[in-house]
C-alpha positions, 0 to 999 in steps of 0.5 A: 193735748198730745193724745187729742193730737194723735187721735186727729191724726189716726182720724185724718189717716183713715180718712185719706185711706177711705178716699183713696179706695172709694175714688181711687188715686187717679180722680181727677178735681172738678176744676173751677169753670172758666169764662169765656168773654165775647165781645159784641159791637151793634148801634145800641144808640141812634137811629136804629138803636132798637135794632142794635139793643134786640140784636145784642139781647138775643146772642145774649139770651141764647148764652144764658141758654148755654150758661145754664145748661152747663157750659161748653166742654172744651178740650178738657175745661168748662166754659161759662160764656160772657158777652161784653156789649159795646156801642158800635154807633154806626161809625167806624172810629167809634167802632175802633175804640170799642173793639180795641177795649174789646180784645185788649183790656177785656181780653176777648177772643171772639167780637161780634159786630157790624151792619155797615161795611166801613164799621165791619172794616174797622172791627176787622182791622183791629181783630186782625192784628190781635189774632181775634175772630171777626163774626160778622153779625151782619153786612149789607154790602157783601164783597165790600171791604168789610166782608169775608175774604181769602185775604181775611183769616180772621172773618167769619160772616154769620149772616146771610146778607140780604142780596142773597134774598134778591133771587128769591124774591124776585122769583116769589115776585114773579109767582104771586104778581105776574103782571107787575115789571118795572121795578125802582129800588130804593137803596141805602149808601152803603156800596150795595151791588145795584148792578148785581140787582139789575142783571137778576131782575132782568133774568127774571123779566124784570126792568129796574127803571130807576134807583135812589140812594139815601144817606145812613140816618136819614129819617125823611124818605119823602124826597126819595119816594116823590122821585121813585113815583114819578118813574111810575113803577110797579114795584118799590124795593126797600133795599136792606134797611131796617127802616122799611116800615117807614118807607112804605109809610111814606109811599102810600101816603104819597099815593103809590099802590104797587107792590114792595119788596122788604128785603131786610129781616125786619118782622113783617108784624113790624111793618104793619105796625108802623104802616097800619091795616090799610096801607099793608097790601102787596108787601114782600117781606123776608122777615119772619112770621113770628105766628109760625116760629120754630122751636128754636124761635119759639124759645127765644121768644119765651127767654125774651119775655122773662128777662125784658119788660119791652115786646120781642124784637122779631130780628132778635132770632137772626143773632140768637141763630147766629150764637147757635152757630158760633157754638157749634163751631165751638163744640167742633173745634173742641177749642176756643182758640180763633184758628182751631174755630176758624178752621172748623166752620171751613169744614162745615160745607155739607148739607145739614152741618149745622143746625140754625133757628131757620133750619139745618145750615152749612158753610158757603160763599166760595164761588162768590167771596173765595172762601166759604165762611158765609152761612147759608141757611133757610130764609123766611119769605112773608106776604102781607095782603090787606092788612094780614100776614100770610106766612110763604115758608122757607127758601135757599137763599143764592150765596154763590152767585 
């Protein structure tokens, strides 16, 4: 036993002294990848569930992406990114419950979340007093409560709000329907700047003749819409709702013929499904014509079709573009700790900072929100004419103003 002892020991010896002249004394141990848990909070129940589920798949899918290529190199570690969904359902205490899990029992630095101000108010509250980053995934009553501001250190909005498209749109309008003026606007209560609406629309020789506010959930619009044609517009706009579909639906049901403006990011291919061939004439959409997808999109596209069974949710390359963003911001940070993060989407204010699925991107909203933590980057505008999506390209939306 003793001489066996021995011989394991010179074996054991050559082999320390054969490591150490092959990988020297100094090299270093692959170390254990660590997790980096997000959070995200969208309506994954309710009325716009697909919304919220699609939203959520897609930020998820693009961190299979990074998972798969190996994870981010931070400051010297390896992260493997894990998103933690939970149910926002479109109410702010249900939404301050399941961020307080979030950042407390899950330990996540980073939560995205939102669509209604009040629910971005409450995530924000909560990430705030843990020192986690708010990245507002969407919002459609910017400057309320809920958004970016100099007062708000830990929010960052991802998105471009759809009122940043009003100008675009209103300009697009103009161009392809010169005769059409008076316009009715057909808004959700969710604080939208209808005052902000009416001085663009006048810029552009365009009379806001009447507005209509509905209540988050409703599902019946033929009250609204008997009342928008009575004042006898040329133009219908949806504001900001992911039920514009069912809006158009009802408007040419009661008759309207005029044009509509969609200015939420719903897939025109989605308004057309719902509203059919012959009542798809004259919309304005600026959701994106999935049939000129980039290769950013394009690849969302094909990770949906491997994991999910159901169709691709054309809104899923919003939040898809968004975590392309978010780790960006990362890689710039060299970091995952929210200040560091913070600080650097401060930095990428120059043309071209960033690269999103729409194209290149950088950090705006100063002028307009007093600090520049708004994405500004290219947004689709569609045009659906007799029951056929023609695809207009891309424009800048207006942050600043």
């Amino acid at each position: 036993m003793k001489g066996t002892a021995k011989r394991f020991a010179v074996v054991a010896l050559c082999l320390l002294i054969s490591g150490f002249f092959v990988f020297g004394a100094d090299s270093p141990v692959q170390a254990k990848p660590k997790t980096l848990k997000v959070g995200m909070l969208m309506p994954i129940s309710g009325p716009i569930s697909v919304v919220g589920v699609g939203l959520t798949r897609a930020v998820e899918l693009y961190f299979d992406k990074v998972n798969e290529e190996g994870g981010l190199q931070l400051g010297g570690d390896t992260y493997m990114l894990k998103l933690l969904p939970e149910d926002s359902k479109l109410d702010p205490t249900a939404s301050s419950t399941a961020a307080k899990k979030l950042v407390y029992k899950d330990g996540c630095k980073f939560v995205f979340g939102a669509i209604s101000p009040a629910v971005a108010a409450a995530i924000y509250q909560v990430c705030a007093k843990a020192k986690a980053l708010h990245l507002i995934t969407w919002i459609d009553a910017p400057g309320l409560p809920g958004d970016v501001s100099p007062k708000k250190p830990y929010a960052v909005r991802l998105c471009i709000s759809s009122d940043a498209g009003w100008e675009p749109d209103y300009s697009f309008l103009r161009e392809k329907f010169p005769e059409a003026r008076k316009l009715f606007i057909v808004a959700p209560n969710v604080g939208l700047p209808l005052e902000r609406a009416r001085k663009l629309a006048k810029e552009h020789g365009l009379e806001v003749v009447g507005h209509e506010i509905w209540d988050l959930g409703t599902q019946d619009f033929l009250p609204y819409y008997t009342k928008a044609l009575a004042a006898k517009p040329d133009i219908i706009q949806a504001m900001c709702s992911a039920q514009a579909g069912y809006q158009l639906r009802t408007a040419r049901q009661l008759g309207y013929k005029g044009v509509f403006i969609s200015d939420a990011p719903t897939g025109p291919a989605m308004i057309l499904s719902l509203v059919g061939p012959e009542g798809s004439s004259d919309v304005i959409s600026n959701g994106m014509d999935m049939s000129h997808a980039t290769p950013s999109m394009k690849e969302c596209m094909d990770r949906w079709k491997k994991k999910y069974k159901e169709p691709f949710f054309s809104d899923a390359i919003i939040t898809w573009s968004e975590a392309e963003v978010f780790v960006q911001a990362l890689k710039k940070a060299n970091s995952v700790e929210p200040e560091k993060v913070v600080a650097a989407f401060d930095s990428m204010t120059a043309p071209d900072s960033f690269q999103t699925a729409f194209g290149p991107g950088h950090m705006g909203g100063a002028n307009r929100f007093g600090v520049n933590r708004v994405v500004v980057r290219p947004m689709p505008i569609s045009l659906i004419m007799s029951g056929k999506i023609e695809f207009e390209g891309f424009r800048m939306p207006v942050v600043d103003k």
